[in-house]
DOMAR-498742 format. One record per residue (C-alpha): residue number from 1; residue in three letters; x negated, y, z. Coordinates in steps of 0.05 Angstrom, whole numbers. Layout:
ATOM:seq:type:east:north:up
ATOM:NUM:ALA:X:Y:Z
...
END
This chain:
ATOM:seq:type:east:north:up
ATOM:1:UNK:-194:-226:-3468
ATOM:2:UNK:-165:-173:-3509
ATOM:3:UNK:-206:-127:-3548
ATOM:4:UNK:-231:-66:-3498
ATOM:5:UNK:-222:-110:-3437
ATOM:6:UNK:-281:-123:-3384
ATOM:7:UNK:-296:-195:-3363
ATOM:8:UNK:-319:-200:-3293
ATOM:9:UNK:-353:-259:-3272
ATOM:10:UNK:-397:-280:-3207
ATOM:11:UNK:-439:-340:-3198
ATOM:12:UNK:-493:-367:-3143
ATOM:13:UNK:-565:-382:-3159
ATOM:14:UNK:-605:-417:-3106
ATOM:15:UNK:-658:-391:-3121
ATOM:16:UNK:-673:-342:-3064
ATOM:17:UNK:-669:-406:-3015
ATOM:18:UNK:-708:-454:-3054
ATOM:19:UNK:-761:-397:-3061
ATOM:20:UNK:-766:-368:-2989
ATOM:21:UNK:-727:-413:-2940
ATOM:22:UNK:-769:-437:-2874
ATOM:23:UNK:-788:-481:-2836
ATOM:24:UNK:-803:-521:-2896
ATOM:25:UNK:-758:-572:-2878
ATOM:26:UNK:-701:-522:-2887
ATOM:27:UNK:-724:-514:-2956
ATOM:28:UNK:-723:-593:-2971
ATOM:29:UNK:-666:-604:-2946
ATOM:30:UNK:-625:-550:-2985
ATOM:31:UNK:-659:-574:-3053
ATOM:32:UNK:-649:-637:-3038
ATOM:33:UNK:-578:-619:-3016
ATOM:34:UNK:-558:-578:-3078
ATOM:35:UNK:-592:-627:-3118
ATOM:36:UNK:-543:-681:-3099
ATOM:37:UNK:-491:-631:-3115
ATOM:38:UNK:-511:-626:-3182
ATOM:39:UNK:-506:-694:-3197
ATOM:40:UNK:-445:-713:-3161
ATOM:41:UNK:-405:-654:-3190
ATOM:42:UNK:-398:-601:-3244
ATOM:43:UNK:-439:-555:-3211
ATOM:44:UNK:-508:-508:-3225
ATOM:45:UNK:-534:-479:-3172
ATOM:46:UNK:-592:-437:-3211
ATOM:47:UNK:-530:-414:-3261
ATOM:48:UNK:-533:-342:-3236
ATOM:49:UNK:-595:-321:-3272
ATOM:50:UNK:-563:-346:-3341
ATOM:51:UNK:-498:-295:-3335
ATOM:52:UNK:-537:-245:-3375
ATOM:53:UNK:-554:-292:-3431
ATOM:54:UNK:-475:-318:-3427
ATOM:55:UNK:-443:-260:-3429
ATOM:56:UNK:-486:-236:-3487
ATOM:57:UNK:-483:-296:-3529
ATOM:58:UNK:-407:-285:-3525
ATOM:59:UNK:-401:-224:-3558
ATOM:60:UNK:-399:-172:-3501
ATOM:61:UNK:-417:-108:-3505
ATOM:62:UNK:-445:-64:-3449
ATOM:63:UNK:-467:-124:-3410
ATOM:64:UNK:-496:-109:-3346
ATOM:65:UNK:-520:-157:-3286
ATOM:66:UNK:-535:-155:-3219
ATOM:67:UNK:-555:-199:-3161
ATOM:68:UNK:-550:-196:-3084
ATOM:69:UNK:-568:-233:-3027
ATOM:70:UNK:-554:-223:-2960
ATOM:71:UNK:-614:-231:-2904
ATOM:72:UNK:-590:-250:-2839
ATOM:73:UNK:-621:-289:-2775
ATOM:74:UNK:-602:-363:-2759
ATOM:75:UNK:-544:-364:-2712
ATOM:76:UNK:-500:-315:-2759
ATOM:77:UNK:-439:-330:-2797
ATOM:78:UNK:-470:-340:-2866
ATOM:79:UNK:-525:-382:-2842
ATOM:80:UNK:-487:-423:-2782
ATOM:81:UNK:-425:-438:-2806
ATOM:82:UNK:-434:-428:-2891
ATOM:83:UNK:-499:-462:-2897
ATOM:84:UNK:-498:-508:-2833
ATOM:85:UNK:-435:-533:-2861
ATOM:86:UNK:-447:-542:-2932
ATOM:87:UNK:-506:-588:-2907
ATOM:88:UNK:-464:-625:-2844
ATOM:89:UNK:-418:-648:-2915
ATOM:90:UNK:-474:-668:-2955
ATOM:91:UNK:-514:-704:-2887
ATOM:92:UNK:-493:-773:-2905
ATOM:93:UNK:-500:-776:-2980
ATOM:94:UNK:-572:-751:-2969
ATOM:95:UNK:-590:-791:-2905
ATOM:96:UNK:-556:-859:-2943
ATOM:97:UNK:-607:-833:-3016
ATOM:98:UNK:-667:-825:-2972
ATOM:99:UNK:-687:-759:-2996
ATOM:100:UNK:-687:-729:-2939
ATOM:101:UNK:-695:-755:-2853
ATOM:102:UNK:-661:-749:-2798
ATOM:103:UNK:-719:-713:-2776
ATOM:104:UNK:-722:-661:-2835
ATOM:105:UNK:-640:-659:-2829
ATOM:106:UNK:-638:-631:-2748
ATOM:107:UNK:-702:-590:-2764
ATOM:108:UNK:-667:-557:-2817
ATOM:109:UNK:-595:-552:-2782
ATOM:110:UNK:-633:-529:-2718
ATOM:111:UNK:-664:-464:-2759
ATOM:112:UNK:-594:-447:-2789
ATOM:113:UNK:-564:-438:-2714
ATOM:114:UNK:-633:-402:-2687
ATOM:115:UNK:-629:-327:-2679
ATOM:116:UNK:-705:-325:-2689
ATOM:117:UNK:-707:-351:-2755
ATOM:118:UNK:-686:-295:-2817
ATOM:119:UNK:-651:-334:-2874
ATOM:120:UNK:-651:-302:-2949
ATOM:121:UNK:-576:-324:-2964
ATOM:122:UNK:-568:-349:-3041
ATOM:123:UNK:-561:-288:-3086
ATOM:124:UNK:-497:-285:-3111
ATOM:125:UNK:-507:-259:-3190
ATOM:126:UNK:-445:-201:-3214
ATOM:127:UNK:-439:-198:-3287
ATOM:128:UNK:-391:-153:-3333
ATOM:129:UNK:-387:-139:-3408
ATOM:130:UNK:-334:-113:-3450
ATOM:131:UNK:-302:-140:-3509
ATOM:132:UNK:-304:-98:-3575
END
């Protein structure tokens, strides 16, 4: 980064969906879901709420943070296709550990594809600073 120039970074933090996601099998599942991701690859989900911290500890100037998280109903794009997925990939892995039942695992994939349920998407953390 040259001296002057902005560094732009953007990270996830989980934190919204650990914090607020329901049923409560929905919740287990996705912790014990990003969990596994965590250990099985170079990954933090609760990194967003660090950029700050980062950025500073490098030298930036200026540094400034936000975070955003989209709210939408089961059934939707984020929450039926992005989060259904993520958890159809990990289904196996956590199934096979035991961390979480088949039970928990259709409750959870059944309130990601129901209109009536409002998911808190994971807050996606923008962070920018400036090099002197």
């Amino acid at each position: 980064l040259r001296p002057g120039g902005v560094l732009i970074i953007e990270e996830p933090d989980f934190v919204t969906i650990f914090g607020t996601a329901e049923p409560p099998a929905l919740r287990h599942v996705m912790i014990c879901g990003m969990r596994h991701l965590e250990a099985s690859c170079p990954v933090e989900v609760e990194y967003g709420r660090r950029v700050l911290d980062d950025l500073t500890a490098v030298g930036l100037v200026n540094v400034e943070v936000e975070g955003r998280c989209p709210v939408v109903r089961g059934g939707s794009p984020p929450a039926a296709h992005f989060l259904r997925l993520t958890l159809e990939k990990l289904r196996v892995a956590l199934l096979d550990e035991g961390t979480v039942s088949e039970a928990d695992f259709a409750e959870a994939v059944a309130a990601l594809e129901d209109p009536a349920v409002t998911v808190v998407m994971p807050m996606t953390v923008a962070g920018w600073g400036w090099r002197t």
